[in-house]
N, C-alpha and C positions, 0 to 999 in steps of 0.2 A: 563312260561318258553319259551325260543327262541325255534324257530326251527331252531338255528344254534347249541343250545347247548351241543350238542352230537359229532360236529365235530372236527378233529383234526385243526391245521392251515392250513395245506395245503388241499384244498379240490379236487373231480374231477368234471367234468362238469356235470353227471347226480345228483350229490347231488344241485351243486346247480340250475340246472334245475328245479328239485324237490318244490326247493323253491322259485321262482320268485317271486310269487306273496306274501312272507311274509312283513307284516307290519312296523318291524324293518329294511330291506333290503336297503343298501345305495350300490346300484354296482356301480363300477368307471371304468371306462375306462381310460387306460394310454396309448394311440396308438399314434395316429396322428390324425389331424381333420380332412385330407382327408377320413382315413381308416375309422373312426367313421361315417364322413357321407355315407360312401361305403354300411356299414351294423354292426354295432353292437350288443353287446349282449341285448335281449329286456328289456328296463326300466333302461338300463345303463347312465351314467351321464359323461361326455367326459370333462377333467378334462388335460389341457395340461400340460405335465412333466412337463416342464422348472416355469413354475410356481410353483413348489415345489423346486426352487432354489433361493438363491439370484440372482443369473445370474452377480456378479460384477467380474471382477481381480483385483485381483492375484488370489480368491480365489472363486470362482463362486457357488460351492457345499453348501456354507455357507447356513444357514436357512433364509429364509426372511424376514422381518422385520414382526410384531407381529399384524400389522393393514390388509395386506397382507393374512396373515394367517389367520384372525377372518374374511377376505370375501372368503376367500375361501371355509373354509367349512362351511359358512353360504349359499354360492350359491349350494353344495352339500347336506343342509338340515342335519346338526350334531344336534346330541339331547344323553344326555347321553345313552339310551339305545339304540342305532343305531348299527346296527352289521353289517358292512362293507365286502362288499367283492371287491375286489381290481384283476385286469386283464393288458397284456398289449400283445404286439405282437411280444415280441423278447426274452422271454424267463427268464422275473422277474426283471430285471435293475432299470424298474422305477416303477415297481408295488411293489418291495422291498422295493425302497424309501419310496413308500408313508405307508407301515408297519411301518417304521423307523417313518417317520414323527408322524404318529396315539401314536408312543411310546411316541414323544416329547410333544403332547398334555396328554396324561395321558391315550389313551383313549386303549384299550387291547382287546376291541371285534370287530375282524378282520378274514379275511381270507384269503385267496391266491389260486386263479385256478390256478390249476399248468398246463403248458403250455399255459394257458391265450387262446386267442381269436384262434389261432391254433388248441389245442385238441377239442375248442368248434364246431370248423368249420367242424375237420378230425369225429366228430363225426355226421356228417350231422346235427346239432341240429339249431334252428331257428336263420337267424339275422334278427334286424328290423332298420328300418330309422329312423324312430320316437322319436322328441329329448325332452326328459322332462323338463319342463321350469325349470329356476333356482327356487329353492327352496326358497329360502330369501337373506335377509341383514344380514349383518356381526355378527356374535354369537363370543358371550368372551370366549378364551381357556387359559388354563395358559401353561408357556413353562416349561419342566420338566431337568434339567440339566443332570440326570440318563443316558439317550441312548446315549449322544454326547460327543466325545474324542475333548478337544479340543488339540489344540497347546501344549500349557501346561504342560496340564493333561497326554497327552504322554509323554510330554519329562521328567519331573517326574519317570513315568513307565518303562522309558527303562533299561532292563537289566533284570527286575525282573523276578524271575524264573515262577512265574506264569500268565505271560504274555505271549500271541500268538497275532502277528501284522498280521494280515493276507492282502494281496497287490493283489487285484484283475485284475491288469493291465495286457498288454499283456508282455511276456518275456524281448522281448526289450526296455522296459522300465526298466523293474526292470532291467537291468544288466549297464543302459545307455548310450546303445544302439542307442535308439530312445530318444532325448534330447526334451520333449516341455514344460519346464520350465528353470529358469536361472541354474538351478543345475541339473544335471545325475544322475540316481538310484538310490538308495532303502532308507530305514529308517533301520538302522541297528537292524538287529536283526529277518528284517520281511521275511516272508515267503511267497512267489509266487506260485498260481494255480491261473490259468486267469479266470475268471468268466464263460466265455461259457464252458470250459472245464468240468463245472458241469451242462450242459445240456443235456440230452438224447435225440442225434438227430434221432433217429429211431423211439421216440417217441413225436415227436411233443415239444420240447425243454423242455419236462418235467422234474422235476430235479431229478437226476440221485439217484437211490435209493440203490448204492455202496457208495455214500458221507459218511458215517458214518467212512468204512475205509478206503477212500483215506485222511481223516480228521486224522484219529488215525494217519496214517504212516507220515504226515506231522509234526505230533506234536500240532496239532489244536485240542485239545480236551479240553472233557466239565470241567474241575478241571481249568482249565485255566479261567482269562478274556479275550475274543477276541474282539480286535478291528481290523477294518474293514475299505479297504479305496482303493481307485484307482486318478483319478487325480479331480475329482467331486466329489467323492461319489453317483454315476448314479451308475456306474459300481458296485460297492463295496454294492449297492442297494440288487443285489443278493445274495450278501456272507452273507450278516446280515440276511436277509431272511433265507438263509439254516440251517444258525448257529439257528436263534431263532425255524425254525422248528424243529430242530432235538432234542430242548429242552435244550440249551446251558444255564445253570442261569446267565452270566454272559460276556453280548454283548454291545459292542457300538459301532456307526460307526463315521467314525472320516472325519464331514463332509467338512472342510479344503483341505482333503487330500494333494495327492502331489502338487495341483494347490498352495497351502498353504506352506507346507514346503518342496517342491523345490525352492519357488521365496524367503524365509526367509533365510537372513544374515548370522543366526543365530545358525540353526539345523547343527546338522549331518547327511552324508551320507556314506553308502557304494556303492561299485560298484561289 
């Protein structure tokens, strides 16, 4: 048996203190290469966001091509019983993502420090320099269609009653306001709380343990499917994360987002 396997998803730093030195343990770091070389969590694996993106336009958020993906977690050392813990330093953005990602490879034994490399640091606990060589050459993952809205598959969905679009952007976006695509605001239908807004700044950006009903009173609850999305799916990183902590059966992030259908012809918007 793990010694993860007693945990919830979200974990806190003394659990996984606890367990550093277990055998299944793949920790990732999703900071910055400066930060990581600054000081890390010990036996972490420094893993740069943007390579969990395509990184093309219109649509950047898009998943990376599939050869991409099979080096990546082969330099993290993926093996199916790997039990992943996953960190980052802004409060779950892109350490979300890469939950989301682990969804699209199949793989579901994961975790999340909540507050990431912050609560690790506000609790004086060790960093170290010390960078673990890559693990290997590229390992075969399959890609799962299940977690990812695409184009589509939303626009299909809209309307239906048991749909929640959840829109992680800042306000001015959603209202179009703040224009950084060829089209202004929203996907109709969706619903805006800005991703940080679900950070606990008192407490080291940990995620805010009122979300169940700032969720209910939005209309974002678990009977629904929620899909999830900002102009990457960076941002939107977080919301998928909350929603799959809180236990939501039925999430995807819709990794196109607005970068996606803002610049399409084709969609609707409201403002």
């Amino acid at each position: 048996m793990s010694a993860f396997s007693s945990l919830p998803l979200v974990i806190e730093p003394a659990d996984l203190q606890a367990r550093l030195g277990a055998s299944e343990l793949v920790l990732v770091d999703l900071t910055s290469a400066a930060r990581y070389e600054a000081g890390h969590i010990p036996g972490a694996r420094f893993l740069d966001p943007k390579r969990t993106q395509l990184g093309q336009a219109p649509a950047p958020g898009l998943l990376p091509p599939q050869a991409q993906l099979e080096a990546l977690f082969g330099e993290l050392g993926h093996n199916p019983d790997a039990v992943y813990v996953v960190y980052d330093d802004e409060g779950g953005g892109w350490a979300g993502r890469f939950i989301w990602l682990l969804d699209v490879i199949g793989h579901s034994k994961y975790h999340y420090l909540d507050g990431g490399l912050l609560s690790w640091q506000a609790e004086g606990l060790p960093l170290s320099t010390q960078v673990p060589a890559p693990a290997g050459g590229p390992v075969p993952v399959t890609v799962h269609d299940q977690p990812t809205a695409t184009l589509e598959y939303l626009q299909s969905r809209l309307g239906a009653a048991d749909l929640a679009i959840w829109d992680a952007r800042g306000p001015s976006e959603y209202t179009g306001e703040k224009v950084v695509a060829a089209k202004g605001g929203h996907i109709p239908g969706a619903v805006n709380f800005e991703w940080t807004a679900g950070m606990d700044q008192a407490r080291n950006l940990r995620i805010r343990t009122d979300m169940p009903h700032i969720l209910e009173s939005l209309g974002i609850t678990p009977d629904k499917e929620i899909i999830t999305h900002c102009q990457t799916h960076h941002r939107s990183g977080f919301t998928y994360l909350v929603a799959k902590a809180l236990g939501y059966p039925r999430v995807k992030g819709y990794a196109g987002s607005w970068g996606e259908w803002g610049n399409h012809a084709d969609t609707p918007v409201e403002k």
